[in-house]
C-alpha positions as CSV (number, residue, x, y, z in Angstrom):
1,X,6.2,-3.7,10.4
2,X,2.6,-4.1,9.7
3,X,2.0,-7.7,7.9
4,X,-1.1,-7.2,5.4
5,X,-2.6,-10.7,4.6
6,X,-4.1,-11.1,0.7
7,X,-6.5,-14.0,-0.2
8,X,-6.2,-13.0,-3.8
9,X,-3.2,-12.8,-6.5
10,X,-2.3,-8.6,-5.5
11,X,-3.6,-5.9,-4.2
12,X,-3.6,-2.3,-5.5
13,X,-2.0,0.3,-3.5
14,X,-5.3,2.2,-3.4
15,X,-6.5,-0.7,-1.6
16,X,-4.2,-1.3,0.7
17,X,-4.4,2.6,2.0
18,X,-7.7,2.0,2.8
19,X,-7.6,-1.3,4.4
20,X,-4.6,0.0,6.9
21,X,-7.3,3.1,7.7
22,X,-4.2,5.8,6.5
23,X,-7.8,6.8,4.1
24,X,-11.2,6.8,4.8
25,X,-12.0,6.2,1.0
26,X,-11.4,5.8,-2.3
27,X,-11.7,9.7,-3.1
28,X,-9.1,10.3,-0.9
29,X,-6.5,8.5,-2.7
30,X,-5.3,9.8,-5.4
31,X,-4.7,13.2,-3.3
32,X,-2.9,11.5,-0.4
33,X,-0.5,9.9,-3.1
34,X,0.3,13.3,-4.2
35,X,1.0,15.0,-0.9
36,X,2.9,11.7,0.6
37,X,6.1,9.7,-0.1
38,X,5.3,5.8,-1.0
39,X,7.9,3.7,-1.5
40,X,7.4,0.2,-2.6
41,X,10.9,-2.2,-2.5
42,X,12.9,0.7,-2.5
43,X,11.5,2.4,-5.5
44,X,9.4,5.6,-5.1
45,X,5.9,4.9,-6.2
46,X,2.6,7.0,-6.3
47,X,0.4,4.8,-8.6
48,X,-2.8,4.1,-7.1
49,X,-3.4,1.2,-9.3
50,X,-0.1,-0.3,-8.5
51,X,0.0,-3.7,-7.9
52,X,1.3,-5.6,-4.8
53,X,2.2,-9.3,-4.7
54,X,2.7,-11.3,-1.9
55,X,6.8,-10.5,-0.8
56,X,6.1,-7.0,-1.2
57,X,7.4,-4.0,1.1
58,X,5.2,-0.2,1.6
59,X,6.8,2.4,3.2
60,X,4.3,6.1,3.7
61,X,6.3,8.5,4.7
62,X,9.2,6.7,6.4
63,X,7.2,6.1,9.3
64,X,4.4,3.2,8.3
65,X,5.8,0.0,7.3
66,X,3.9,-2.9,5.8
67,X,4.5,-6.2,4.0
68,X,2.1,-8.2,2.1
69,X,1.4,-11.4,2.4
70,X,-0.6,-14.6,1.2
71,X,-2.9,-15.8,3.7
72,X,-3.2,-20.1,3.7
């Protein structure tokens, strides 16, 4: 499992898919969420926008794992 560390309240899953290099940019998004299976805590989720808190669980594609946290 990949541990993602957040400074701020969330991060969007757009942002996220970017950070972990799985895109090369924003325009690549929303196609990449069509084409790919994201679940987020179990529940199948293709919102770019969505938002992730701290305690939160991505799976892409049953293969990439992450889990946001806060960074102290």
């Amino acid at each position: 499992m990949n541990i993602i560390q957040i400074t701020t309240p969330y991060i969007t899953l757009g942002q996220l898919l970017k950070f972990a290099n799985i895109i090369s940019s924003g325009g690549e998004t929303k196609p990449f969420l069509l084409e790919n299976v994201i679940v987020v805590n179990d529940d199948f989720d293709n919102r770019r926008g969505r938002k992730l808190y701290p305690g939160d669980t991505i799976k892409v594609n049953e293969k990439l794992f992450f889990q946001i946290e806060k960074k102290v």
